[in-house]
C-alpha positions in Angstrom: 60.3 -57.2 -31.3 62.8 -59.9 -33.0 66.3 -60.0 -31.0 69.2 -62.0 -32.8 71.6 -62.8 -30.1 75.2 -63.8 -31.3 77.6 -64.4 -28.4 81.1 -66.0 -28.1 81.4 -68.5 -25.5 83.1 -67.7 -22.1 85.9 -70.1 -22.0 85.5 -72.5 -18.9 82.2 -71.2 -18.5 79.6 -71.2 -20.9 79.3 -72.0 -24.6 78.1 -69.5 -27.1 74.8 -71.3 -27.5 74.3 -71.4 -23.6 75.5 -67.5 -23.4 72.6 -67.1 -26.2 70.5 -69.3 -23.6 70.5 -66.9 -21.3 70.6 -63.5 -22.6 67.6 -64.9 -24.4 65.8 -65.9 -20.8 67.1 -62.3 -20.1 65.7 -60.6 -22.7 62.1 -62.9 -22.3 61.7 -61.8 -18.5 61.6 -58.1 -19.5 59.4 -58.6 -22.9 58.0 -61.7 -22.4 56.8 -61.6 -26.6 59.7 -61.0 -28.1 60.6 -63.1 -30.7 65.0 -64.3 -30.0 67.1 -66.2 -32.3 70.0 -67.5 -31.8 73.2 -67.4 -33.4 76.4 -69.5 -31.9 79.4 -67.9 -33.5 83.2 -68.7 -32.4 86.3 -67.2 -33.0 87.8 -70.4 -34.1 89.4 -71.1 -30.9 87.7 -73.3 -27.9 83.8 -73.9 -29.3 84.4 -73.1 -32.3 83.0 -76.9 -33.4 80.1 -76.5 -30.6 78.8 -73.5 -32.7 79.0 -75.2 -36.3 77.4 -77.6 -35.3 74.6 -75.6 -33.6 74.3 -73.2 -35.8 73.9 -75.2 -38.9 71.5 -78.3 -37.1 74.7 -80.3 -37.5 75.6 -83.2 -35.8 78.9 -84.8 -34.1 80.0 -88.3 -35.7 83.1 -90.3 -35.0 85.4 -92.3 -36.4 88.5 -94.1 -36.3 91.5 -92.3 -37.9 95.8 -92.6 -38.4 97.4 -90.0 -36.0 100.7 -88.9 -36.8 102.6 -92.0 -35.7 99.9 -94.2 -37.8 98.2 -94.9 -34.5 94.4 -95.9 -34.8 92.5 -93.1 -32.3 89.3 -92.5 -32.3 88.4 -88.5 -33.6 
């Protein structure tokens, strides 16, 4: 059995990929060979970066950048 498991995160709780943590621990307690994949997805609100970057093996870089008021911040 092959389970794809694509959950928004629960804001102030969980992420999307730790949701699809645990319904995957979930689904592995009842049919220990099952075969889960994960798929962060995001509404494009709060972990909506968290799940690019998961679900495309990216990776978080930063830099220094202008804000508005030509400060240098770090994004």
């Amino acid at each position: 059995m092959k389970v794809v498991i694509a959950i928004d995160s629960f804001k102030g709780s969980l992420s999307s990929l730790e949701a699809g943590r645990a319904a995957a621990e979930g689904i592995h307690r009842v049919f220990p060979d099952a075969e889960t994949v994960i798929r962060p997805v995001a509404d494009g609100g709060e972990g909506t970066v968290d799940a690019l970057v998961a679900g495309l093996n990216g990776q978080l870089r930063e830099t220094e950048v202008t804000d508005p008021l030509g400060r240098k911040i770090t994004a």
